[in-house]
C-alpha positions as CSV (number, residue, x, y, z in Angstrom):
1,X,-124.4,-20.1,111.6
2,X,-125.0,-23.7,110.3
3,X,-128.0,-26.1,110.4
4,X,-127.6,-29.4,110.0
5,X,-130.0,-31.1,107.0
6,X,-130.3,-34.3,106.1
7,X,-127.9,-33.6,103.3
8,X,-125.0,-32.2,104.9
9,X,-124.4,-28.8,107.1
10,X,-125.7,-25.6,105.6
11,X,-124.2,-22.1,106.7
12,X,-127.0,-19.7,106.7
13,X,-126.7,-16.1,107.6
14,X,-129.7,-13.6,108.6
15,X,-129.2,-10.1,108.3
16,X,-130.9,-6.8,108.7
17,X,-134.4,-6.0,109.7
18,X,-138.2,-5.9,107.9
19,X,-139.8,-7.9,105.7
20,X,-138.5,-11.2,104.8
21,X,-136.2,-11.5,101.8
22,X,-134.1,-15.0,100.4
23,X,-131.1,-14.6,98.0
24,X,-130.0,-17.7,96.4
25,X,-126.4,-17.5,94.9
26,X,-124.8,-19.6,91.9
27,X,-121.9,-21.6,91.1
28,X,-119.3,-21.3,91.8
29,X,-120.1,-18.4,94.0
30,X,-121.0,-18.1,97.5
31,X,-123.5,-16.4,99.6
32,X,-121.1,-13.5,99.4
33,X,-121.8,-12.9,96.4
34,X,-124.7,-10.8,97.7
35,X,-122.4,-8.6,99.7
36,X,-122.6,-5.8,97.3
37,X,-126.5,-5.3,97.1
38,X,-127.3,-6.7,100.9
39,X,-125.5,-3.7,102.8
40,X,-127.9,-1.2,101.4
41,X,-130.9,-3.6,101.9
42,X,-131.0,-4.5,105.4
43,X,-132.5,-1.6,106.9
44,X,-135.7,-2.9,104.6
45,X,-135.5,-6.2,104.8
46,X,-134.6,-9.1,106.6
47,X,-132.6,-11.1,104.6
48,X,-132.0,-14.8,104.4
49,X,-128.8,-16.0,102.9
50,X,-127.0,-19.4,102.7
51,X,-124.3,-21.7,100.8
52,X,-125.5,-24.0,98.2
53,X,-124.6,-27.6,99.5
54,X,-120.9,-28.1,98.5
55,X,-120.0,-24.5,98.1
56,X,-118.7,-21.8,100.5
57,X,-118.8,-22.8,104.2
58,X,-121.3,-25.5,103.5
59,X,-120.2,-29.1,104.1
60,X,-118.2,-29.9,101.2
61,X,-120.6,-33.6,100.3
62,X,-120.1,-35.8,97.7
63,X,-124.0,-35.6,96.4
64,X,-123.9,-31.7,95.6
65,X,-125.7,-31.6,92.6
66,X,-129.0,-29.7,91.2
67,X,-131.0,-32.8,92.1
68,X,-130.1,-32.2,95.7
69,X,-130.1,-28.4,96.0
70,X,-133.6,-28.3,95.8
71,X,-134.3,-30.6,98.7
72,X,-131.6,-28.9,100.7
73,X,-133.7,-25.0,100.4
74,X,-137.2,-27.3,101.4
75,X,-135.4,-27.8,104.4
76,X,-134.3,-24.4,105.4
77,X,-137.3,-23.3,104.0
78,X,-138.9,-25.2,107.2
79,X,-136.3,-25.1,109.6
80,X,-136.6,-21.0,109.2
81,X,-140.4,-21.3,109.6
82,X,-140.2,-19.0,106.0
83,X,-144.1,-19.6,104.4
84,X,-144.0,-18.2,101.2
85,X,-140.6,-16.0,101.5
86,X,-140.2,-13.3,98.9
87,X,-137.0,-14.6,97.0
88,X,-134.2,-13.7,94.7
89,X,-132.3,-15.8,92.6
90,X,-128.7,-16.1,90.7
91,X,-127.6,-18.7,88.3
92,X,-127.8,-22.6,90.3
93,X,-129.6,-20.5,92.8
94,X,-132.8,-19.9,89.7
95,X,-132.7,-23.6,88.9
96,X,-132.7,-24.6,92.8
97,X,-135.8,-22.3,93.3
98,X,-137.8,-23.4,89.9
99,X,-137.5,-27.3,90.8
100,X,-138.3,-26.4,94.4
101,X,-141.6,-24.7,92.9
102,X,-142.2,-27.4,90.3
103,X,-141.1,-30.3,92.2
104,X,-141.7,-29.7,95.8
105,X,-144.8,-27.5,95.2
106,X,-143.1,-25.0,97.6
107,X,-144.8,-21.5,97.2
108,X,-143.0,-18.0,97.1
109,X,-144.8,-14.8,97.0
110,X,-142.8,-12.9,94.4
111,X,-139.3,-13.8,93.1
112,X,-136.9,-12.3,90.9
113,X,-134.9,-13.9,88.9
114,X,-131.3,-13.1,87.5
115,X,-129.1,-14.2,84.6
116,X,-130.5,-17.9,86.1
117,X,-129.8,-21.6,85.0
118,X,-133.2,-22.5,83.5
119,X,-133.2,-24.0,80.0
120,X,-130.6,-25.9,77.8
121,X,-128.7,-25.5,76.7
122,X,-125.9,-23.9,79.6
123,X,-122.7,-25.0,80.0
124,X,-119.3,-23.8,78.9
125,X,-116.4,-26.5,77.1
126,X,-114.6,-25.7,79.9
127,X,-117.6,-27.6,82.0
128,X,-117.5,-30.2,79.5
129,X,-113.5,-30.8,80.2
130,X,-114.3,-31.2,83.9
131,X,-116.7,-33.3,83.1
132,X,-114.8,-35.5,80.9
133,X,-111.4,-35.4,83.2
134,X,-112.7,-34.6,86.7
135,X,-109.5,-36.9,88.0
136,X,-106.9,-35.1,85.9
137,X,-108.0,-31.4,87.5
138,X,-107.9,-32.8,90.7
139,X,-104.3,-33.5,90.3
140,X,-102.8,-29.8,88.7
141,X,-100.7,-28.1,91.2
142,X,-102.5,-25.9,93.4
143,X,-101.1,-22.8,91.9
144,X,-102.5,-23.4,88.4
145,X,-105.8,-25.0,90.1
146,X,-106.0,-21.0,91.4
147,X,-105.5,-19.5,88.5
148,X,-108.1,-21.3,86.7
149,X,-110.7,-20.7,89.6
150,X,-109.8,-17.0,89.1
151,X,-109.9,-16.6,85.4
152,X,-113.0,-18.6,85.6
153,X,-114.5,-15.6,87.7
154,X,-113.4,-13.1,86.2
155,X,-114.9,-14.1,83.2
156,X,-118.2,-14.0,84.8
157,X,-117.3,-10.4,85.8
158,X,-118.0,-7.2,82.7
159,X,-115.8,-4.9,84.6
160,X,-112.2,-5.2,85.2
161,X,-111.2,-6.5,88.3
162,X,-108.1,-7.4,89.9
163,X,-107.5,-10.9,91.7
164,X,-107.7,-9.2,95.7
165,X,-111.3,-8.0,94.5
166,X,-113.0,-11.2,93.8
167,X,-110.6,-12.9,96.4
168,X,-113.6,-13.3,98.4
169,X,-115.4,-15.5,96.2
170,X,-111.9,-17.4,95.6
171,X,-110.7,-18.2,98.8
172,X,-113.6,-21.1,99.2
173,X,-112.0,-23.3,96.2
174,X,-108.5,-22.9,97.0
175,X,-108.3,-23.9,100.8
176,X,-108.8,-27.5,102.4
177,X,-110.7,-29.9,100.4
178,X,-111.8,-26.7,98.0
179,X,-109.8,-27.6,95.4
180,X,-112.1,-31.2,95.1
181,X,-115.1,-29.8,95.8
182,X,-114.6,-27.4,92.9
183,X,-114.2,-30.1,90.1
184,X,-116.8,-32.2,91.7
185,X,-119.5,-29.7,91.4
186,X,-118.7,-29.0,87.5
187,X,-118.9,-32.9,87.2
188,X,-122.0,-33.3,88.4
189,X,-123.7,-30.2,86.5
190,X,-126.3,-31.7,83.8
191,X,-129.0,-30.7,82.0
192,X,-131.5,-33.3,82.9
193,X,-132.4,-31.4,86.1
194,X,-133.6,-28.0,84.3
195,X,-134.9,-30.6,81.6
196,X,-137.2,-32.5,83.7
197,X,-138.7,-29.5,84.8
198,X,-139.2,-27.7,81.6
199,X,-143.0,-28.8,80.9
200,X,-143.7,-27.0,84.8
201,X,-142.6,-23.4,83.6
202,X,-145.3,-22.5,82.2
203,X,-147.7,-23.1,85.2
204,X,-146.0,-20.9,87.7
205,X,-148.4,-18.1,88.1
206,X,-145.9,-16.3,90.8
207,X,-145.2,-12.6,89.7
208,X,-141.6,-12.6,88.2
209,X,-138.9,-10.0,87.6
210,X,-136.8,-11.3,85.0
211,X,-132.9,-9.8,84.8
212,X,-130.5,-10.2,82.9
213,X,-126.7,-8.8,82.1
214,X,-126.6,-7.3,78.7
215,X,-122.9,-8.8,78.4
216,X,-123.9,-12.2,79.9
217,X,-121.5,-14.9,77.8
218,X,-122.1,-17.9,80.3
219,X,-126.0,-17.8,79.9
220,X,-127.3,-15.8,76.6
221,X,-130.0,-13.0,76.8
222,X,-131.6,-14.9,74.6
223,X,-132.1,-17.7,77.0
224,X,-133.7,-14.6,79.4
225,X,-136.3,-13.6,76.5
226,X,-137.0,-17.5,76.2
227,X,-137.9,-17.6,79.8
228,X,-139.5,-14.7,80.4
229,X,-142.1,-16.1,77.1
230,X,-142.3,-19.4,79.1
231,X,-143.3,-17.7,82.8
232,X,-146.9,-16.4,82.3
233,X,-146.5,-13.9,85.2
234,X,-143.2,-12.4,84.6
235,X,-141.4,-9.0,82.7
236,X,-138.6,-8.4,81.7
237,X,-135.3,-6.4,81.6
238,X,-131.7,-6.3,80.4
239,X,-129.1,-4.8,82.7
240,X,-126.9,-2.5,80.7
241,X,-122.7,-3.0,81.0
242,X,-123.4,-6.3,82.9
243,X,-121.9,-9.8,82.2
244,X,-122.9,-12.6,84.5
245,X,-122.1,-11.3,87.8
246,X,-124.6,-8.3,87.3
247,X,-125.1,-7.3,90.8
248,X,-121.0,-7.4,91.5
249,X,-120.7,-5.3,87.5
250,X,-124.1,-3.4,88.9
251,X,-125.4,-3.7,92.3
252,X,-127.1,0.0,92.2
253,X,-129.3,-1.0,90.1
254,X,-130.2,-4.4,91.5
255,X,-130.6,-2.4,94.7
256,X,-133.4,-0.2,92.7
257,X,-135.3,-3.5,91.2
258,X,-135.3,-5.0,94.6
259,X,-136.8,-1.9,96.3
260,X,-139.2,-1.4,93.5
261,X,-140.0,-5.2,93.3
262,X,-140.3,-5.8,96.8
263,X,-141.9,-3.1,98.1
264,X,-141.7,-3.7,101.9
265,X,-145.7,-3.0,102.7
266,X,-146.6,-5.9,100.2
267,X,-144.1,-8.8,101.3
């Protein structure tokens, strides 16, 4: 399904039955990228997901950036009639969420947070090389643009996986204007949006669960412990055998936080 915001198309998907539950994916995922947890949720919850502006089957804009992602969940937020959702939250997806709560005074009754874009530093040199030659990776062959997008993935990813498996989260940057809208959202990643909202962590009183993938090497544990000192309501955990991707390395036991987390009769 798609809804149409002010910013560009959003395609939104809402699955399962019970009590209310938004995931929010990263870059350069896709809502899919809750596939592997959200099959053995939906007979508990029903669960909100969607593609980030420029990403997945979301209009491909030019304006795609953190500043704009924040704006874009407001309005689903209302269009959904959600008050106060119960919410999870990847990567992009955290920093989305935290600027929505620190900029937009939107409200959430619990939210869980994993292995999420929060504090600077973040970003890998190979960010930096988009970001300094956007034009020149626009103009690679298709072929190598592919293989970058995979080994990019992968690299996110703790156990070993072959290209058909995370094919899914692929296929979005490799077909029609994909290939553009990939380098385009690198370019306009920057640390002045998790920046300007650094000084409003510290008043969110909303009860937080904290997780993080032991082997994480986009986003640090450390960065997770420096949160979870900075959120006055929150604990937290480290996910064992886990790089970025936890819930694709280890959706069982994402499953297990969400249910313990979320219990149904409280959300």
């Amino acid at each position: 399904m798609k809804y149409r915001t002010k910013y560009g198309d959003i395609f939104y998907n809402i699955e399962g039955e019970g009590s209310p539950l938004l995931m929010i994916h990263g870059t350069p995922f896709s809502s899919q990228e809750w596939n592997p947890v959200k099959s053995q949720l939906k007979d508990k919850y029903k669960i909100y997901t969607y593609d980030l502006l420029g990403y997945g089957k979301s209009e491909k804009a030019e304006n795609v950036s953190l500043g704009i992602q924040n704006k874009v969940l407001c309005d689903l937020l209302e269009f959904w009639d959600l008050e106060a959702p119960a919410v999870v939250a990847h990567d992009f997806g955290g920093a989305t969420l935290l600027r929505s709560i620190v900029l937009d005074d939107m409200c959430f009754n619990r939210m869980m947070l994993i292995d999420v874009v929060a504090l600077s530093p973040w970003g890998s040199p190979f960010v930096r090389h988009v970001k300094n030659y956007e034009d020149v990776f626009n103009r690679i062959p298709d072929y190598i643009h592919k293989a970058i997008v995979q080994a990019y993935i992968k690299d996110a990813v703790y156990t070993d996986v072959n290209d058909q498996e995370i094919q899914f989260l692929v296929e979005p940057w490799v077909t029609g204007d994909g290939k553009k809208a990939f380098y385009r959202q690198i370019a306009q990643m920057d640390e002045k949006y998790t920046d300007e909202i650094k000084a409003g962590l510290s008043k969110i009183n909303i009860e937080t669960r904290i997780l993080w993938g032991e082997k994480d090497n986009w986003i640090p544990v450390e960065i997770g412990r420096k949160l979870h000192s900075i959120l006055p309501n929150s604990s937290f955990s480290i996910v064992p055998d886990s790089n970025h991707l936890v819930h694709i390395d280890n959706p069982g036991i994402i499953v297990e936080e969400i249910e313990r987390f979320f219990p149904v009769e409280s959300i």
